[in-house]
N, C-alpha and C positions, 0 to 999 in steps of 0.2 A: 213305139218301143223306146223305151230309156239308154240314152249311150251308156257305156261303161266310164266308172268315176276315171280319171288318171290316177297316178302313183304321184305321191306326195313325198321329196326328199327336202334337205336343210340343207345350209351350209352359214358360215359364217367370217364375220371380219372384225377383226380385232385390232385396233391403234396401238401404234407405240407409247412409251409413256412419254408423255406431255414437259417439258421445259416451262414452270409459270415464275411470274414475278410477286414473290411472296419475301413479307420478310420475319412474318410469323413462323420462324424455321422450329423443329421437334428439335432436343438436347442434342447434340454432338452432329449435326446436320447442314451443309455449306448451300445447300441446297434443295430446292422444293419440286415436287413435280405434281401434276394431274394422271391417275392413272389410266393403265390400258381399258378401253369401253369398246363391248363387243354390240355388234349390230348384225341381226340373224336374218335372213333369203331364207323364205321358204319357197318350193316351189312346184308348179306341176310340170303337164304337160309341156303348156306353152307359155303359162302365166304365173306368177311371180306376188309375193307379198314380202313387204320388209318391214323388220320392228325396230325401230329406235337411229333416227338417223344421222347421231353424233354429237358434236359441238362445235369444231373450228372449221371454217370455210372452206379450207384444205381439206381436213378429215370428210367431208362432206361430198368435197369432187373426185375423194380418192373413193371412196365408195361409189359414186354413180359410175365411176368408169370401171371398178367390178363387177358392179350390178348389168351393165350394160353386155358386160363381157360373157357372162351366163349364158346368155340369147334369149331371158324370158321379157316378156314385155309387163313392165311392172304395174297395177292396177291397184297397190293400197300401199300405205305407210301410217302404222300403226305404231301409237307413240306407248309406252306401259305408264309413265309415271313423270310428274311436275318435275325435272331438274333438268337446267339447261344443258346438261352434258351431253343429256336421250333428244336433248330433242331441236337444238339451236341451229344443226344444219339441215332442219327441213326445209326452210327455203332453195338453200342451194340443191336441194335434189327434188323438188319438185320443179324447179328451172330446168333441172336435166329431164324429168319425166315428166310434163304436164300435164298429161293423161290420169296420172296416179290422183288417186285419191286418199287426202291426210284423215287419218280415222282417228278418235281416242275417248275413253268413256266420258260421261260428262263429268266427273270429277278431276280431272286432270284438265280439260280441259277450260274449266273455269279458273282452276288458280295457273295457267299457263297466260291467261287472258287479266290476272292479277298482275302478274311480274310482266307485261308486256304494255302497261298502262302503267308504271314503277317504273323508277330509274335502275331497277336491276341490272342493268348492261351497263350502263353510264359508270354503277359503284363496285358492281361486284366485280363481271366477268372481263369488259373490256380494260382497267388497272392487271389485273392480273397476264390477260393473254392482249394485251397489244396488238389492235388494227387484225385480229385473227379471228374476232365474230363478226356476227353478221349486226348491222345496226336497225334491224326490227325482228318482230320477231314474229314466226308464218303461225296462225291459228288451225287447227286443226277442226274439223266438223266432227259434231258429237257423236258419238255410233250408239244407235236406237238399237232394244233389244237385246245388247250382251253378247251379241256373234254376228259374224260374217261368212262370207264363203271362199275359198279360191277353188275353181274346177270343179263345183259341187260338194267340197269337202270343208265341213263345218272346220270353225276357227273361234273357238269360245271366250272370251273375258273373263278372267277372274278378280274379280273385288275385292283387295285385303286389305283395305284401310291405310293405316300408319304401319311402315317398313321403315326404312330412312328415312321418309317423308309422308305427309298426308297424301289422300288422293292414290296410293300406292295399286297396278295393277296386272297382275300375270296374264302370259298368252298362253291356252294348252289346246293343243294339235291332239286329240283324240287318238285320231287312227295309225298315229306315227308313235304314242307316248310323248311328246315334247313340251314341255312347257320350256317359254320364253320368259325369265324371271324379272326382267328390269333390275332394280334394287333389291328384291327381297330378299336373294340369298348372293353370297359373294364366293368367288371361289380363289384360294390362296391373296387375300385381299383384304387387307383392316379394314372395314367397315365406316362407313359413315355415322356416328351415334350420336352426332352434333344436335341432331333436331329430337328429341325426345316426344313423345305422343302424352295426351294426354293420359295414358295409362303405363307409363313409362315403357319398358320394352316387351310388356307381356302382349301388347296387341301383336309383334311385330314376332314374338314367337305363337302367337295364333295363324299369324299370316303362312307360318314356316308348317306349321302343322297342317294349313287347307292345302296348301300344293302337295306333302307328301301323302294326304292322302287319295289324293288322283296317281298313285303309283304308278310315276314317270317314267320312261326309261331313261331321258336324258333330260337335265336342267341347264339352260344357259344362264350364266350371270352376266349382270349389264357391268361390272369386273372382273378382268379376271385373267388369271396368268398363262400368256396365249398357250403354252405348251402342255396344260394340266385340260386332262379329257373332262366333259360336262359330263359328269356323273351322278344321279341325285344323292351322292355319298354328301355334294356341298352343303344340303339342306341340313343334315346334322351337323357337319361342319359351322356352317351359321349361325345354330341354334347354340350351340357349347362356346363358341365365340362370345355371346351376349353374353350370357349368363356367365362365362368367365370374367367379364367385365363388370357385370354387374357383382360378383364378388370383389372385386378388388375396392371397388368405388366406396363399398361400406368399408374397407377396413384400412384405407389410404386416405389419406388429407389433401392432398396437393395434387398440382396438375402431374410434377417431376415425377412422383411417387407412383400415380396411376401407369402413367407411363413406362416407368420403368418394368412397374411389374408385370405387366401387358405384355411387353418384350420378352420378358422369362417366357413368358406362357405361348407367346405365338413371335419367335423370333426372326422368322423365313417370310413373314408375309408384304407383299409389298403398300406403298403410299404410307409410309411411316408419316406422313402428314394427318393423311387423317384420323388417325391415332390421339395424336396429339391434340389435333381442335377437339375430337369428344372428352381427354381427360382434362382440357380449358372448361370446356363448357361442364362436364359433370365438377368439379373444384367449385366452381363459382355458383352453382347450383347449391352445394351441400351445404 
């Protein structure tokens, strides 16, 4: 006779915003930060999966001693997407759970195995956050087949290319409605639009379109403003974000200009930094 599956619930953790040493500051701005990066517990019974397990060392042991505090014993760590924010303090929490096993599609996984062979730490993130990363960086193993389980209950991979980044990948919990979005959709959060796709942002609204049609109940974003509910309302959300951007970009010249009018359009939303690097990059593009 087959046990009965467990009951599958969520929860999540959210960082404060980040303090970095930038001195590429956006117009009227005395200072920089890295925004809030949520990282989601799923969990059963007695066993546990987590996606995305941070950036700074700190952020890393503050989550394993959440994690810990749950009482579930944690068995996977599943990364969504190439950006050291999701994924830099997997080390430091698979030091707290050895047990666990690091999962991630093989597309991420390869270009994690890119910038981990790169002095990316050395130029990007250690200048920036000072003695606050780690100095290597934990590979994850590829996950064969596009799912997994916790307690019998399937945990699917979804494949969406270019979102803020190549290699981009959703997590969706079936039986709960949950999709764990990584980057692809942001919630009260400017947007990363720095790395543009080869198809500039239309892959990145195809991406936004595969997840809302597994009609989710709840979307977490790998940003996002701790006190605003995951609602799949973000996904439209995101999508009218690009494409507001993408109008200004044609009828704007300048990085100031972009930006400014960005601000008209979404005034409230935080990491006004990132704002800024996409109307640098989109300017020097045009």
């Amino acid at each position: 006779m087959t046990p009965p599956k467990s009951a599958l619930d969520w929860d999540l953790f959210v960082t404060p915003v980040q303090l970095i040493v930038d001195d590429d500051l956006p117009p009227g701005e005395q200072l920089r930060y890295w925004p809030p990066i949520s990282a989601t517990l799923i969990t059963g019974d007695s066993d546990a999966v987590l996606v995305d397990p941070l950036m700074t060392i700190a952020q890393a042991r503050a989550l394993g001693r959440w994690v810990a505090a749950s009482g579930k014993r944690l068995t996977a760590v599943y990364i969504t997407h190439p950006h050291g924010d999701h994924f830099l303090g997997l080390g430091p929490v698979l030091e707290r759970f050895p047990g666990a096993r690091a999962i991630a599609a093989e597309a991420v996984v390869e270009r994690m195995k890119q910038q981990a062979s790169s002095d990316i730490l050395n130029s990007y993130y250690e200048p920036r956050l000072p003695r606050q990363v780690v100095d290597q960086i934990a590979i994850p193993e590829v996950l064969g087949g596009g799912r997994f389980e916790l307690e019998g209950h399937e945990l699917v991979v979804v494949n969406v290319g270019h979102a803020d980044t190549d290699g981009s990948t959703c997590l969706h919990v079936p039986e709960i409605g949950l999709v764990v979005a990584g980057d692809v959709a942001y919630n009260d959060v400017h947007l990363h639009l720095g790395e543009p796709g080869g198809d500039g942002t239309a892959e990145w609204i195809r991406a936004l379109d595969t997840i809302e049609a597994l009609e989710p109940t709840a979307v977490v974003a790998g940003h996002k403003r701790p006190e605003r509910p995951d609602s799949p309302s973000i996904i439209a959300e995101t999508r009218e974000y690009i494409r507001d951007f993408d109008r200004v970009v044609v009828r704007a010249s300048t990085a100031p200009e972009i930006y400014a009018q960005m601000l008209e359009l979404h005034p409230d939303r935080l990491n006004r930094g990132a704002l800024w690097s996409a109307a640098r990059a989109s300017a020097r593009a045009a």
